[in-house]
Structure formats: C-alpha cells, structure tokens
PDB file with one MODEL, atoms N, CA, C and O in Angstrom:
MODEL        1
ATOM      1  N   UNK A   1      99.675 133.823  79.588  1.00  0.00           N
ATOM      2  CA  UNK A   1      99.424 133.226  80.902  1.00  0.00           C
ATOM      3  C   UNK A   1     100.282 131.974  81.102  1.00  0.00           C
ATOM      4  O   UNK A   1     100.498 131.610  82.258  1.00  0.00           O
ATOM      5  N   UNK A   2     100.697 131.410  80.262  1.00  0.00           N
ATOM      6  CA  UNK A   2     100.896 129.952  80.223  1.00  0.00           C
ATOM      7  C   UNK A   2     102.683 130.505  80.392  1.00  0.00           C
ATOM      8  O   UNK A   2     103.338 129.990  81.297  1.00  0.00           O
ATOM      9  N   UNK A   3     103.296 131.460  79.550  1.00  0.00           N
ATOM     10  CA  UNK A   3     104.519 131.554  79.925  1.00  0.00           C
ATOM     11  C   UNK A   3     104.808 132.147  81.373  1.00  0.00           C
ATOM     12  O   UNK A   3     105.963 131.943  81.748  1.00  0.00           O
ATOM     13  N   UNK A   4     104.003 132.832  82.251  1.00  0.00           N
ATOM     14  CA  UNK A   4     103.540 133.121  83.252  1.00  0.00           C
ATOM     15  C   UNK A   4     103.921 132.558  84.127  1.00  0.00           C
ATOM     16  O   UNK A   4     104.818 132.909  84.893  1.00  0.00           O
ATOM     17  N   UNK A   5     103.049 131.214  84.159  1.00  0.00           N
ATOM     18  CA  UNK A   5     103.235 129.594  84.992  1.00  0.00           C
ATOM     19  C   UNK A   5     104.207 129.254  84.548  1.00  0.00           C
ATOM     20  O   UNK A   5     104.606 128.518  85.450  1.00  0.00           O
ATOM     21  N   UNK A   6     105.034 129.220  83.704  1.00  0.00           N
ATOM     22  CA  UNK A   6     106.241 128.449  83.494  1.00  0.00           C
ATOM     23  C   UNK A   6     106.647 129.219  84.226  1.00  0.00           C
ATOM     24  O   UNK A   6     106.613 129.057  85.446  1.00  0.00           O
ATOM     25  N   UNK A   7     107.154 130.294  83.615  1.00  0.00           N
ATOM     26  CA  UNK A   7     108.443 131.019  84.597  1.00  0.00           C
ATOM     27  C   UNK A   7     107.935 131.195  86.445  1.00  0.00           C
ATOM     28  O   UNK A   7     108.794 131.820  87.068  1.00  0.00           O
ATOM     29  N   UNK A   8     107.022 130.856  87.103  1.00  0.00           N
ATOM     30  CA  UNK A   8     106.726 130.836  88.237  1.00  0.00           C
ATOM     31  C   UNK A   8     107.106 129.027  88.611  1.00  0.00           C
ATOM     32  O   UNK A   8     107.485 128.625  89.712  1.00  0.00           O
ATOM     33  N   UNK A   9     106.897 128.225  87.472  1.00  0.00           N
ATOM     34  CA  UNK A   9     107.245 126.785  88.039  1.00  0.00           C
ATOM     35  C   UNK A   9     108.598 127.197  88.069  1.00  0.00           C
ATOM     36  O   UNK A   9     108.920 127.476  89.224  1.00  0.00           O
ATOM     37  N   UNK A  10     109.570 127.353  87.209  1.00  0.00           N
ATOM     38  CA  UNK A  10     110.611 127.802  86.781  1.00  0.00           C
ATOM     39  C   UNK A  10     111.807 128.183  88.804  1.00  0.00           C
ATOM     40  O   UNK A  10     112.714 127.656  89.448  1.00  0.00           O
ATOM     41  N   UNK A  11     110.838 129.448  88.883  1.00  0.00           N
ATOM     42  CA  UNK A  11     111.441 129.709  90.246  1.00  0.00           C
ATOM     43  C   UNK A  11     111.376 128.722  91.370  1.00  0.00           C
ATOM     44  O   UNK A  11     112.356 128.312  91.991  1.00  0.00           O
ATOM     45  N   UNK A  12     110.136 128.381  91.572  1.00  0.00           N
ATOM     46  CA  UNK A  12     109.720 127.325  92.604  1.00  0.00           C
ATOM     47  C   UNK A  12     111.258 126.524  92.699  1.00  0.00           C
ATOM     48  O   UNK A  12     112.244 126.592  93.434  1.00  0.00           O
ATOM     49  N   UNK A  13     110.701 125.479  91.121  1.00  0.00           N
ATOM     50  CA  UNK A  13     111.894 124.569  90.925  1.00  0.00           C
ATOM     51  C   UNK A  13     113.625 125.180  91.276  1.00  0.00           C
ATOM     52  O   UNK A  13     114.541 124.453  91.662  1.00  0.00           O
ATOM     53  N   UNK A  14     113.698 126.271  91.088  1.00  0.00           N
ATOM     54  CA  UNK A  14     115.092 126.715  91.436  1.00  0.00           C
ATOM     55  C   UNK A  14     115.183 126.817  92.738  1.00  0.00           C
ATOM     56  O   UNK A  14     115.987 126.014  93.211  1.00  0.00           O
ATOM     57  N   UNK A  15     114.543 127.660  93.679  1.00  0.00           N
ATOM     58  CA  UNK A  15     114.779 127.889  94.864  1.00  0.00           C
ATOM     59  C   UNK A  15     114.391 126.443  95.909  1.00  0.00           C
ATOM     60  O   UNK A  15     114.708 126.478  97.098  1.00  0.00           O
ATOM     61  N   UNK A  16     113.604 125.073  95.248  1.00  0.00           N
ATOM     62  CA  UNK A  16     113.952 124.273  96.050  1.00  0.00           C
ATOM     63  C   UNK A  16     115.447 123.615  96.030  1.00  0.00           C
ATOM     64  O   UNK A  16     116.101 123.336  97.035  1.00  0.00           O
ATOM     65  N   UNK A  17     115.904 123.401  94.495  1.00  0.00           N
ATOM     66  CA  UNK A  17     116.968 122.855  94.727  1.00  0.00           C
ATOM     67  C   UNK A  17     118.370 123.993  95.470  1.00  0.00           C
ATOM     68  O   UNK A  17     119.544 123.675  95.659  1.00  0.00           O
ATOM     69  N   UNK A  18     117.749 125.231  95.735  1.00  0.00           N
ATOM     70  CA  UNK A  18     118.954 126.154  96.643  1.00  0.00           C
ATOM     71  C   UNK A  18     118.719 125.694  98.518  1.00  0.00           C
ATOM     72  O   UNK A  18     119.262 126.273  99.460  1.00  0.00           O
ATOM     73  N   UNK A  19     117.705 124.445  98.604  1.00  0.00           N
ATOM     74  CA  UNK A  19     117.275 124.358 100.287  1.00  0.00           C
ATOM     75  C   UNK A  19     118.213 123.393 100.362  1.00  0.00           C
ATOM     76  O   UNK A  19     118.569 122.414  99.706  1.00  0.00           O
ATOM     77  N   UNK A  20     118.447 123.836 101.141  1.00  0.00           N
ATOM     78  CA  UNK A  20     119.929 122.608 101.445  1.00  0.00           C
ATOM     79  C   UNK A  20     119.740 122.450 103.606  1.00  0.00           C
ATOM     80  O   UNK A  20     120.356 123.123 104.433  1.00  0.00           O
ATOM     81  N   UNK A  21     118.985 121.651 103.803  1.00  0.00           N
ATOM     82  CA  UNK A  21     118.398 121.325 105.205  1.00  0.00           C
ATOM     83  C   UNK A  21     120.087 120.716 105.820  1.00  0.00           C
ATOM     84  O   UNK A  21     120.923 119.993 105.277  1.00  0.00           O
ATOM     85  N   UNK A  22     120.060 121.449 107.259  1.00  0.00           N
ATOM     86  CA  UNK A  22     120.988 121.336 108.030  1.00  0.00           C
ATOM     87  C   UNK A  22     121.125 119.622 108.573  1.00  0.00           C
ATOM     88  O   UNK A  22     120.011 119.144 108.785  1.00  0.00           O
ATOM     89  N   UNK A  23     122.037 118.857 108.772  1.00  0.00           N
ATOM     90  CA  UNK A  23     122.149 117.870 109.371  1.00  0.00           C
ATOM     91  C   UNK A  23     121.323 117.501 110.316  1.00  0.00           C
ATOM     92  O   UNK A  23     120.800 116.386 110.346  1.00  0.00           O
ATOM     93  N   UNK A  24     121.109 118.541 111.295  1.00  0.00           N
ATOM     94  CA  UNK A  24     120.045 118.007 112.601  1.00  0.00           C
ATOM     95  C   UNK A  24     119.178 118.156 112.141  1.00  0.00           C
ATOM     96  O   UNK A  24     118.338 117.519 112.775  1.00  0.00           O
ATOM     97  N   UNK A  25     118.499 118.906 110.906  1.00  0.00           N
ATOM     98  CA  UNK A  25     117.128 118.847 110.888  1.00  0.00           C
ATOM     99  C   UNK A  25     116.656 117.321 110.238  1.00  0.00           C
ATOM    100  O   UNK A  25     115.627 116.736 110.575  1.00  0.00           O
ATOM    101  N   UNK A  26     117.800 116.738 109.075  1.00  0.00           N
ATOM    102  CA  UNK A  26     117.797 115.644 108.544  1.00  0.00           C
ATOM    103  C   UNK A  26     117.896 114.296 109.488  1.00  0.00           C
ATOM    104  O   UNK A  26     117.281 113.255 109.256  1.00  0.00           O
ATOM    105  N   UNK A  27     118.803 114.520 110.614  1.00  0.00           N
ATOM    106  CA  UNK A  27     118.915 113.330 111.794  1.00  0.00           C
ATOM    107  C   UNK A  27     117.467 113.392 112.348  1.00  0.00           C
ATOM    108  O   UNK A  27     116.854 112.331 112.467  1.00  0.00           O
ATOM    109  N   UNK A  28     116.962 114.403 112.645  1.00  0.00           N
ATOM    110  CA  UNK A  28     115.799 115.032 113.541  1.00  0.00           C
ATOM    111  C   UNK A  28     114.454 113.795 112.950  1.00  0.00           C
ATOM    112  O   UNK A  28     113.843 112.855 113.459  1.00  0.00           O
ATOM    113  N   UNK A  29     114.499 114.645 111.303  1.00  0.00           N
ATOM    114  CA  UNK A  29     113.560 113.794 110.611  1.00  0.00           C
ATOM    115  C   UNK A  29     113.433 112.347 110.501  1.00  0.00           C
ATOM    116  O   UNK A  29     112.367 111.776 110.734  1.00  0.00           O
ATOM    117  N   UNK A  30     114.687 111.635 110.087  1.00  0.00           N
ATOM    118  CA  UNK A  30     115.119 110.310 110.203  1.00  0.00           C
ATOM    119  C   UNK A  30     114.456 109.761 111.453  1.00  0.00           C
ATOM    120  O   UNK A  30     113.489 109.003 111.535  1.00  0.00           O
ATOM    121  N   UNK A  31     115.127 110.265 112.322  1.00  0.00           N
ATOM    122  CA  UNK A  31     114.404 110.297 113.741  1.00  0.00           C
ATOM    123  C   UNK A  31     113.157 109.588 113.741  1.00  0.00           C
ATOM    124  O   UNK A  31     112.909 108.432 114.083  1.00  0.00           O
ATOM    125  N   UNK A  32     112.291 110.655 113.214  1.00  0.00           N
ATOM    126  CA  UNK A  32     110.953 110.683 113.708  1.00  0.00           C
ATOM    127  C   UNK A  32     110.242 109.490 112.546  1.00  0.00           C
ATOM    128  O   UNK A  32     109.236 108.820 112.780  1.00  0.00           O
ATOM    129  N   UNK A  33     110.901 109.458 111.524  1.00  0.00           N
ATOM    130  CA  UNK A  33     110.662 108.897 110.418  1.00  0.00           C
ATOM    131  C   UNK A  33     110.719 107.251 110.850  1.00  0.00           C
ATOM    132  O   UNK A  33     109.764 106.520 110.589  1.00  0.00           O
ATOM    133  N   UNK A  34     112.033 106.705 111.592  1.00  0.00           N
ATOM    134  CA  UNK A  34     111.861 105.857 112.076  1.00  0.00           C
ATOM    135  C   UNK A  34     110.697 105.379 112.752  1.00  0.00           C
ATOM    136  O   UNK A  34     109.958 104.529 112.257  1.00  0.00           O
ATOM    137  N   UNK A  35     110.488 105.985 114.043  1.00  0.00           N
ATOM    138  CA  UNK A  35     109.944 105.959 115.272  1.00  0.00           C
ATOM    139  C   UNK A  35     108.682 105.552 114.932  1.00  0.00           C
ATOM    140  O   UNK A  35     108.155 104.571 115.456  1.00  0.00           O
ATOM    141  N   UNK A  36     108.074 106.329 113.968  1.00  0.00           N
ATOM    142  CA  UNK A  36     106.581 106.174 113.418  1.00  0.00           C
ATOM    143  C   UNK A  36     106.587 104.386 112.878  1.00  0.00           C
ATOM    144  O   UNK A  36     105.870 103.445 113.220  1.00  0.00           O
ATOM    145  N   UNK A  37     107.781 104.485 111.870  1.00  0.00           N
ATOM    146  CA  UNK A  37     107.519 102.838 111.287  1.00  0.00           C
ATOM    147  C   UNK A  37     107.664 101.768 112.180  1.00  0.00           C
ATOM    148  O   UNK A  37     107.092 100.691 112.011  1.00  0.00           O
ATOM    149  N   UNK A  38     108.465 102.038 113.203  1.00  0.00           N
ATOM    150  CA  UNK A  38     108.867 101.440 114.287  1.00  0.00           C
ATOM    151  C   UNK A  38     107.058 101.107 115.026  1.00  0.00           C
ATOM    152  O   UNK A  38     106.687  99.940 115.153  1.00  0.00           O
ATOM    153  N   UNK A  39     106.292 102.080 115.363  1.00  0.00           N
ATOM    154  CA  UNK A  39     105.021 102.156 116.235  1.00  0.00           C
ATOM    155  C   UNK A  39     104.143 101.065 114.996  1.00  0.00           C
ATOM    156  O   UNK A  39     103.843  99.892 115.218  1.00  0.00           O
ATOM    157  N   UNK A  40     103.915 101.671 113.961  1.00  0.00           N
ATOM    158  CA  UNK A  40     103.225 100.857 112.792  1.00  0.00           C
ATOM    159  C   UNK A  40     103.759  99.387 112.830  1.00  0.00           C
ATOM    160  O   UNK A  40     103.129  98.592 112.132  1.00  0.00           O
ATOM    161  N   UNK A  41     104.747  98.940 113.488  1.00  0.00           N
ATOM    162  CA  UNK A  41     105.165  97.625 113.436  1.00  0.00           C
ATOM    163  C   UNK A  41     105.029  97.094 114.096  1.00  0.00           C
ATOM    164  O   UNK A  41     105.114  95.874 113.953  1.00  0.00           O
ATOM    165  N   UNK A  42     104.660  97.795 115.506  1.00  0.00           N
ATOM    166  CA  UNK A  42     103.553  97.001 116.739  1.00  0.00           C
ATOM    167  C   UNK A  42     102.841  97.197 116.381  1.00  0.00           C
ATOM    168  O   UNK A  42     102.664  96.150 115.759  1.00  0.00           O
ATOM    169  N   UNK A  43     101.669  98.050 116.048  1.00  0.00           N
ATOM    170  CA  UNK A  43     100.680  98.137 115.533  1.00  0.00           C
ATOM    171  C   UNK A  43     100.356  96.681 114.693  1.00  0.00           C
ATOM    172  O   UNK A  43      99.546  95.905 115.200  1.00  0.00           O
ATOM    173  N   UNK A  44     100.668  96.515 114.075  1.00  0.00           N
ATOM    174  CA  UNK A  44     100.937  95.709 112.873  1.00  0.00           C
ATOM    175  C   UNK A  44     100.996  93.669 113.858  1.00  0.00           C
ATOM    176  O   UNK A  44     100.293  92.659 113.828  1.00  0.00           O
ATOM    177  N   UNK A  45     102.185  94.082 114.505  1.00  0.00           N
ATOM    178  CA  UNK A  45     102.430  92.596 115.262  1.00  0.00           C
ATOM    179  C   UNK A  45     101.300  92.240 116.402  1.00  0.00           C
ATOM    180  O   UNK A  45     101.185  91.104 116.863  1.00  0.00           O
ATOM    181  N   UNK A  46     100.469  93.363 116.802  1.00  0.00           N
ATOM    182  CA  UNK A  46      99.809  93.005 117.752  1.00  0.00           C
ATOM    183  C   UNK A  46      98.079  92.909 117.255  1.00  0.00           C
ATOM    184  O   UNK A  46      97.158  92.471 117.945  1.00  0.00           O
ATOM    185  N   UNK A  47      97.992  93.483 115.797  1.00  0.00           N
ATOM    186  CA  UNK A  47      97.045  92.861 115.251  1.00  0.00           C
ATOM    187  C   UNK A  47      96.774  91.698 114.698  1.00  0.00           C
ATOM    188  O   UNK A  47      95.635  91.250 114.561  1.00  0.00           O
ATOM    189  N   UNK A  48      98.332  90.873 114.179  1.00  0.00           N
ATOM    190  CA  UNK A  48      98.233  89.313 113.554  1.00  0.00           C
ATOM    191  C   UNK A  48      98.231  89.222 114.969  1.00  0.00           C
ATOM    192  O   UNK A  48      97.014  89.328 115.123  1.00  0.00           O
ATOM    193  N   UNK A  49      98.778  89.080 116.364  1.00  0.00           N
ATOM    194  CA  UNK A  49      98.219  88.448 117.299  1.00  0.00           C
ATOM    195  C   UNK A  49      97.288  88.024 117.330  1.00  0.00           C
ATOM    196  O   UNK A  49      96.982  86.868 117.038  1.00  0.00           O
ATOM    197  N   UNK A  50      96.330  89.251 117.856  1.00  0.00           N
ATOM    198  CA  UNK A  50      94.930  88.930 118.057  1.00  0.00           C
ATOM    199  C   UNK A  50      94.112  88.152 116.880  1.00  0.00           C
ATOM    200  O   UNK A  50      93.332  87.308 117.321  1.00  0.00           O
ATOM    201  N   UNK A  51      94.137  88.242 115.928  1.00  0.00           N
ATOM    202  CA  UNK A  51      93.600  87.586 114.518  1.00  0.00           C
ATOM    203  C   UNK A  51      93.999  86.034 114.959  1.00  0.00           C
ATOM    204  O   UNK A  51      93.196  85.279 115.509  1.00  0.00           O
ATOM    205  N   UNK A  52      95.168  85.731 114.677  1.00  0.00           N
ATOM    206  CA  UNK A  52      95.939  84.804 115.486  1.00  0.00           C
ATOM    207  C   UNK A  52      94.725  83.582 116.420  1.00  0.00           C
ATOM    208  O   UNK A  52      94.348  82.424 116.238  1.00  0.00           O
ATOM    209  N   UNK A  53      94.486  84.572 117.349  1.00  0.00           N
ATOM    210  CA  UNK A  53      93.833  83.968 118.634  1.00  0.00           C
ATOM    211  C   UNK A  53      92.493  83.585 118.061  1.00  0.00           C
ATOM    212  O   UNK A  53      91.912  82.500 118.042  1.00  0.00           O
ATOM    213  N   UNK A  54      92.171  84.744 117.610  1.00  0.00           N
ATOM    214  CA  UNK A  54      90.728  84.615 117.283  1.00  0.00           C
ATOM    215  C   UNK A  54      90.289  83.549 116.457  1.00  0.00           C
ATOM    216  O   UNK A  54      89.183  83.027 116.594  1.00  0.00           O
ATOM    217  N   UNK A  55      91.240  83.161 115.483  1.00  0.00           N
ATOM    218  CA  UNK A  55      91.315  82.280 114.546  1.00  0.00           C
ATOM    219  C   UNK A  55      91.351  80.747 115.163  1.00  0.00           C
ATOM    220  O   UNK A  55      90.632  79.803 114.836  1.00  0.00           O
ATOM    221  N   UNK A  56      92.393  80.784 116.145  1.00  0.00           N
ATOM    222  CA  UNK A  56      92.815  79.494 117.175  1.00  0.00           C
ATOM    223  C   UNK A  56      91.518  79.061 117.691  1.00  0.00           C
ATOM    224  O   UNK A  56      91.119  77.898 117.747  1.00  0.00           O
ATOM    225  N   UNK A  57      90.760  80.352 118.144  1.00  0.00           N
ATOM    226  CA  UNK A  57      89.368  80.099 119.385  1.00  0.00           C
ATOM    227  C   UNK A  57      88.852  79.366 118.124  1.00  0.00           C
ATOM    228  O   UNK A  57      89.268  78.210 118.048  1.00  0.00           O
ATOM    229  N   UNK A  58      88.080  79.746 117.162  1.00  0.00           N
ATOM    230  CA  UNK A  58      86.961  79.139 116.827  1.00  0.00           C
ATOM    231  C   UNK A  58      87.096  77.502 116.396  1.00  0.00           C
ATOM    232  O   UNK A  58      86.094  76.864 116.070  1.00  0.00           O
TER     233      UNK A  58
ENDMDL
END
C-alpha cells in the first residue's frame, strides 16, 4: 500500500511541475492578487481611523 502512495505522490508531483500557466492567466492572477491587498489596505486604514477617533473622543 505504502509503495502505492508513493508512486501516486510520485505522479501528482510530476504532472504539476509539467503545468506551465499561460501569461494572462499569471497577469490575470497578479491582478486579482493585488486588488484584494490593495481593498485589505483600506480596510485596514479606515479601521486605525476610527480607533483613532474613538480614542481622541474619550
């Protein structure tokens, strides 16, 4: 069983390193990859705001 799972990790491991992702799908991702950290960084600036204020009020 155990040589089994090897030779099935075995393939896995081969046929990922045969994926070779097209440029646009990699720009595409980048893309989106940005965009998200980009949103998390308002996210982010508009919560020390408010903390900010809240902190000022009391």
């Amino acid at each position: 069983m155990n040589m089994l799972a090897a030779k099935a990790e075995m393939s896995v491991r081969t046929n990922l390193h045969e994926i070779k992702p097209s440029k646009s799908f990699v720009k595409f991702m980048a893309e989106r990859y940005f965009s998200e950290i980009s949103q998390l960084a308002k996210k982010q600036d508009e919560f020390s705001r408010r903390m900010a204020e809240m902190l000022l009020k009391e």
